[in-house]
C-alpha positions in Angstrom: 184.7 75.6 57.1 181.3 73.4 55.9 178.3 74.4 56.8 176.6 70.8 58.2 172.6 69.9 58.6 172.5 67.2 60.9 168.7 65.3 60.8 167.3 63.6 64.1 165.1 62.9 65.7 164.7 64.9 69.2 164.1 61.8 71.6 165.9 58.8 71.7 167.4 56.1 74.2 165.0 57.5 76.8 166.1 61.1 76.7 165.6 64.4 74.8 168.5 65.8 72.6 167.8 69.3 73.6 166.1 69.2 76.9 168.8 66.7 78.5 171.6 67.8 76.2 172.3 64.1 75.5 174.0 61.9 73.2 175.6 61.3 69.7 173.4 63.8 67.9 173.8 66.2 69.9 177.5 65.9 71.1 179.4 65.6 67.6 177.3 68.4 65.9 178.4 70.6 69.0 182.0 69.3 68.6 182.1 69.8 64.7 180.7 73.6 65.8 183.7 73.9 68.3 186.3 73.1 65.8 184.6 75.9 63.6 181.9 74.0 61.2 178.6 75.8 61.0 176.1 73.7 62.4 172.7 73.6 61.9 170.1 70.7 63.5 166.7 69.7 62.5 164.7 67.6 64.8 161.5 66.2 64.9 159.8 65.7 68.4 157.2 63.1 69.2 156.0 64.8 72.5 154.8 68.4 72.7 158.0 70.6 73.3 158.9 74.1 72.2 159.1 74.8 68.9 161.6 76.9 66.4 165.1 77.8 67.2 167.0 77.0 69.7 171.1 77.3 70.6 172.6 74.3 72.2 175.6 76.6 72.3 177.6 77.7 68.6 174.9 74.6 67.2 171.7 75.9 66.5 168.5 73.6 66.6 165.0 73.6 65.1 162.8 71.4 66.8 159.5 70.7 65.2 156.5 68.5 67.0 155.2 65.6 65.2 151.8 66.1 66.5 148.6 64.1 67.4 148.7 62.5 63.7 152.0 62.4 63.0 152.0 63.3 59.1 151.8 66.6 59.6 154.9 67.0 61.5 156.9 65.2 59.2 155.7 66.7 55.7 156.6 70.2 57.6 159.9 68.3 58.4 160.4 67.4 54.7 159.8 71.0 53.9 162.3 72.3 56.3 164.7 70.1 55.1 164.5 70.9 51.9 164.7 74.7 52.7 168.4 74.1 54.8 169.7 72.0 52.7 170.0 74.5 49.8 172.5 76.2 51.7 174.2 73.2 53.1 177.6 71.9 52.1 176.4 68.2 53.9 174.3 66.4 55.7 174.6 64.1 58.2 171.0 62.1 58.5 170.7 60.2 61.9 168.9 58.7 64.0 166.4 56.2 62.2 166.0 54.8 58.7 163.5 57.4 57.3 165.9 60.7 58.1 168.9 58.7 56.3 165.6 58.5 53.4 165.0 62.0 53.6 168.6 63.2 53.9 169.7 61.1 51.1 166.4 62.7 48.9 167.3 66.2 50.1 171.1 66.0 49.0 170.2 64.4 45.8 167.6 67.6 44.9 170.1 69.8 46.0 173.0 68.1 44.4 174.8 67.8 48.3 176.7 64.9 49.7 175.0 62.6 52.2 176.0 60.7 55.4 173.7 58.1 56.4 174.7 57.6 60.8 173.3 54.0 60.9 173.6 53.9 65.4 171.5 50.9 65.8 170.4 48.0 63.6 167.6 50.1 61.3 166.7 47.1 60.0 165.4 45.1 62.8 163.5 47.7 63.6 159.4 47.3 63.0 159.1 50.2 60.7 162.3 49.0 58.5 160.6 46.2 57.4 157.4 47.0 56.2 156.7 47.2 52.9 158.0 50.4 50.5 160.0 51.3 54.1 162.4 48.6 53.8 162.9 49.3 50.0 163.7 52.9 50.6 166.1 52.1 53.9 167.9 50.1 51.5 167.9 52.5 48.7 169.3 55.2 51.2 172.5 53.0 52.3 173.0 52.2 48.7 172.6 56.0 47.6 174.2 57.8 50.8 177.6 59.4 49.6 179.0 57.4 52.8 177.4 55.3 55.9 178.4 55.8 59.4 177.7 53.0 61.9 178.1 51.8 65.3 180.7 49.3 65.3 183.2 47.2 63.7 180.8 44.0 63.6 178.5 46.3 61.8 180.4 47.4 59.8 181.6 44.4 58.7 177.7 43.5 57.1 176.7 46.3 55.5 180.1 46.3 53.6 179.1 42.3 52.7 175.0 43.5 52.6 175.1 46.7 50.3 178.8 46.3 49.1 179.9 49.7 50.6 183.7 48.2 51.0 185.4 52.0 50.8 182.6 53.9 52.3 181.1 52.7 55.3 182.5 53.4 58.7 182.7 52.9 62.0 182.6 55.7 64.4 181.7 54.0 68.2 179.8 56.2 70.8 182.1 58.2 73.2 182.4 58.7 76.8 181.8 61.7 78.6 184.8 61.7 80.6 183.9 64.7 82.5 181.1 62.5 84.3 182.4 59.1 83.9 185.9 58.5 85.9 187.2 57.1 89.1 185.2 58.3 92.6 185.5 56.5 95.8 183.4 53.6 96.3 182.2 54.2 99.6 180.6 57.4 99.0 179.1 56.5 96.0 177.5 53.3 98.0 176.2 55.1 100.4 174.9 58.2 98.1 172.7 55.3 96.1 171.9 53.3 99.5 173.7 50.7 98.9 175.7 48.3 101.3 178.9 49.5 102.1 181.0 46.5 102.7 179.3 44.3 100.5 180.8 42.3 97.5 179.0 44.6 94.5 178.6 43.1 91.2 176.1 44.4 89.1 175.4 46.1 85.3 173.1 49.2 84.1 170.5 50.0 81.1 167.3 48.1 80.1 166.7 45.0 82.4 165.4 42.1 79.9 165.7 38.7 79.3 166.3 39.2 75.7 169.6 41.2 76.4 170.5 37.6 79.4 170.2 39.8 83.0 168.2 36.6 83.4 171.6 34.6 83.2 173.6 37.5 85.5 170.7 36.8 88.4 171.0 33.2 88.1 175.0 33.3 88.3 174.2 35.6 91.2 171.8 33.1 93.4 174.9 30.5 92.5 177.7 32.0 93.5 175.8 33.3 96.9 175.9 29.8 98.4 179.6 30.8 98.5 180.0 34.5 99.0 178.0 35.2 102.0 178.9 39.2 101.2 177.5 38.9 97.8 175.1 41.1 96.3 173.8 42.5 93.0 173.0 46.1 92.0 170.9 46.6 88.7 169.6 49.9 87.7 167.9 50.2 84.3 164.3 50.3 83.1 163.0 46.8 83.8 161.1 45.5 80.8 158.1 42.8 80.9 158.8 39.2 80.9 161.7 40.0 83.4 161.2 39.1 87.0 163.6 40.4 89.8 163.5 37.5 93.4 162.4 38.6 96.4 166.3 39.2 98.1 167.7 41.6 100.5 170.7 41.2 98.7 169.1 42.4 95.3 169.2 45.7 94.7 167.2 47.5 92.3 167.5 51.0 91.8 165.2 51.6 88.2 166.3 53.7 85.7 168.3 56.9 87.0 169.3 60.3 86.0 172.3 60.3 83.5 173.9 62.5 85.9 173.9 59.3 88.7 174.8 56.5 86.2 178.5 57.4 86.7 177.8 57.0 90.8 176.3 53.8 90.7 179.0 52.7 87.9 181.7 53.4 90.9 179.3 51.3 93.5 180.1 48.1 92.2 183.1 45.4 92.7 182.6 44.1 89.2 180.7 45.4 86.6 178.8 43.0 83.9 177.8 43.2 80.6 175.1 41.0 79.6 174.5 40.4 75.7 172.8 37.4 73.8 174.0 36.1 70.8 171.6 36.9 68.5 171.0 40.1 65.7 171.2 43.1 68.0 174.5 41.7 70.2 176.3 40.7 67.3 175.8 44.0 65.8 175.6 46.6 68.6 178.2 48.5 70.6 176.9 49.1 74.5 178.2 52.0 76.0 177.9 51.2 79.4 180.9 48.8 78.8 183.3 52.0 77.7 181.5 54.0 81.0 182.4 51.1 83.1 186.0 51.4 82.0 186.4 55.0 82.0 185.2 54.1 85.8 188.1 52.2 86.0 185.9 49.1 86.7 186.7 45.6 86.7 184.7 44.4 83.7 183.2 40.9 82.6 181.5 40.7 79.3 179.3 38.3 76.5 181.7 36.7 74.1 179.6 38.2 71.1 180.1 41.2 68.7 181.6 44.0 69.7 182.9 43.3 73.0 184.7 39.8 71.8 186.3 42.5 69.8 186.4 44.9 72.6 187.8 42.7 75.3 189.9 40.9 72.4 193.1 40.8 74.8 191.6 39.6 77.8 189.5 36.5 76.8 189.5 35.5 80.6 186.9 38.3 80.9 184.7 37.0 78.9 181.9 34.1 79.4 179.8 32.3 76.7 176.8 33.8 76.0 173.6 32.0 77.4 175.2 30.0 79.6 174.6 31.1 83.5 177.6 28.3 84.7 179.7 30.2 82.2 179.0 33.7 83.6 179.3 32.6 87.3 182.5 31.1 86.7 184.3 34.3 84.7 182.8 36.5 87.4 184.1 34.4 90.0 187.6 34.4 88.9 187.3 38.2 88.5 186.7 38.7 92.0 190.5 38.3 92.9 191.5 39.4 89.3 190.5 43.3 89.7 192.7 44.4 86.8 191.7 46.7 84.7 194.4 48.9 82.7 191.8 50.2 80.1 192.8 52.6 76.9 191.9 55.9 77.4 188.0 55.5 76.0 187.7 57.6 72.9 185.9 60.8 73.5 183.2 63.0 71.4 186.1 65.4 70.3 187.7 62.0 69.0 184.8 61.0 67.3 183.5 64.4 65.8 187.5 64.7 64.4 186.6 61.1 62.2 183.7 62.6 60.8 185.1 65.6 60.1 187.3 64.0 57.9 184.5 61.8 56.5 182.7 65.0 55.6 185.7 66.6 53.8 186.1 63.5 52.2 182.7 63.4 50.4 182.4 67.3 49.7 185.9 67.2 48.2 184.4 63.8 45.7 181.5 65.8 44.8 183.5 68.7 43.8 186.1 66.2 41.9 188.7 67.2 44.0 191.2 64.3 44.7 191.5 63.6 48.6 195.1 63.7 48.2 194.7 67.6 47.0 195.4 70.7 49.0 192.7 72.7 50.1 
């Protein structure tokens, strides 16, 4: 049994960790706690929520509030930190670059491995690359015991970036099968108001042109001319410089409750993922794309990153990214191909058992045990 810190922050991708009971920081601890670990989370909160210690189950949570100023949330963060690590075995630091800093300080005071969860690209990010910041991000993949990151592509560059060739890896997000799978179409149109014997293609999450939904509602006012039953679903924050047409056949639904994500996944005919190729789609892996198959929903997709990889087998799903023409025409062609025959998507118990082995992995190298050892 190890006894885990896990470092986060408490909001992120639009929810809360502990009020919504959402997402990778909060699933794999509870996971790890299942198969027996003890589990301890620290979390700092930029809005005003309870403080102290909370159970999210066998996982146990301090949450502590940033405040008005910010500094004085985090040094009592650092202090915390310091305090559970003494009686940690590892930590796993996610979330953003400076809790993979402050992990990777923590475990070296303490003499404690370190496993820097790299989810998004840290380094795009504004903060990463300021001055002393960007240094100390860099130190903390170099000085982590081993990286964690979001998918293969990723991978891939910090093993060229920071030569970590034997100890970065990828561990993809999961799918909450329990809330994503097959439901009838029809109820779930007419749940969400939407029409019931219309040809539905649409795609979820943030609505911008910088991730090309400009390029789905173009192929969308193309094929129309041709598919008088057409019409396109989009729910998802809708960021500036993004502008929806006045159509009854467009249907926006903004940015819904987790818990109706899986409904309006079932709504739709064909379900698109949109992706640019630039920095953040060659390196990212969207979720949505793994919910819209645990959906068991006919899926198009950008050829870039991830979901090339993803979608490796059926290149006929996949349309060239910033091209409109290319995306009508692969969505098009899907319309009488509805296949779908997905793997099983990989779930958090799937994930939390990889970094479980990760973890042993690193305790047993600090204690100069040979992985190949029994316990």
């Amino acid at each position: 049994m190890l006894k885990i810190l896990v470092l986060s922050k408490r909001q992120y991708m639009r929810k809360d960790l502990i009020d919504d009971r959402f997402g990778r920081f909060r699933e794999i601890p509870l996971e790890l706690a299942i198969k027996g670990h003890k589990v301890q989370g620290l979390c700092l909160s930029y809005a005003c929520r309870d403080q102290g210690w909370i159970a999210d189950g066998p996982v146990r949570w301090k949450s502590i509030n940033a405040g008005k100023i910010k500094l004085s949330g985090l040094l009592k963060f650092v202090v915390e930190t310091v305090k559970l690590a003494r009686t940690s075995d590892v930590i796993w630091a996610c979330s953003d670059s400076f809790y993979g800093v402050i992990g990777c300080w923590a475990g070296r005071l303490h003499g404690i491995p370190v496993i820097f969860d790299i989810y998004d690209n840290f380094g795009e990010f504004f903060v990463a690359k300021l001055p002393i910041a960007k240094q100390l991000y860099h130190w903390a993949i170099r000085r982590s015991d081993a990286v964690t990151c979001l998918s293969e592509a990723f991978s891939g560059y910090l093993k060229k970036r920071f030569q970590r060739t034997n100890l970065t890896f990828p561990i993809e997000f999961a799918v909450r099968t329990d809330l994503f799978h097959p439901m009838d179409k029809h109820a779930c149109r007419q749940a969400l108001g939407l029409p019931i014997d219309a040809l539905l293609i649409g795609t979820a999450g943030e609505l911008t042109r910088t991730r090309d939904v400009h390029l789905l509602i173009d192929a969308f006012s193309r094929l129309k001319r041709r598919y008088p039953m057409l019409n396109l679903a989009l729910a998802g924050p809708l960021v500036a410089g993004l502008t929806l047409p006045d159509d009854p056949c467009l249907h926006y639904l903004g940015e819904l409750p987790f818990e109706q994500v899986p409904v309006f996944n079932n709504t739709l005919d064909v379900a698109v993922v949109c992706y640019a190729d630039d920095v953040f789609g060659k390196y990212c892996f969207p979720q949505k794309t793994r919910e819209f198959m645990a959906c068991n929903r006919p899926v198009i997709a950008s050829r870039v990153g991830s979901l090339k990889n993803l979608l490796q087998d059926h290149p006929q799903w996949l349309y060239d990214p910033g091209s409109a023409e290319s995306l009508a025409d692969v969505l098009e062609r899907r319309f009488t191909d509805l296949s779908t025959g997905y793997p099983p998507p990989p779930t958090w118990t799937d994930l939390a058992e990889k970094i479980e082995n990760i973890m042993m992995s690193v305790v047993k190298n600090r204690l100069g045990i040979s992985p190949n050892d029994s316990e």
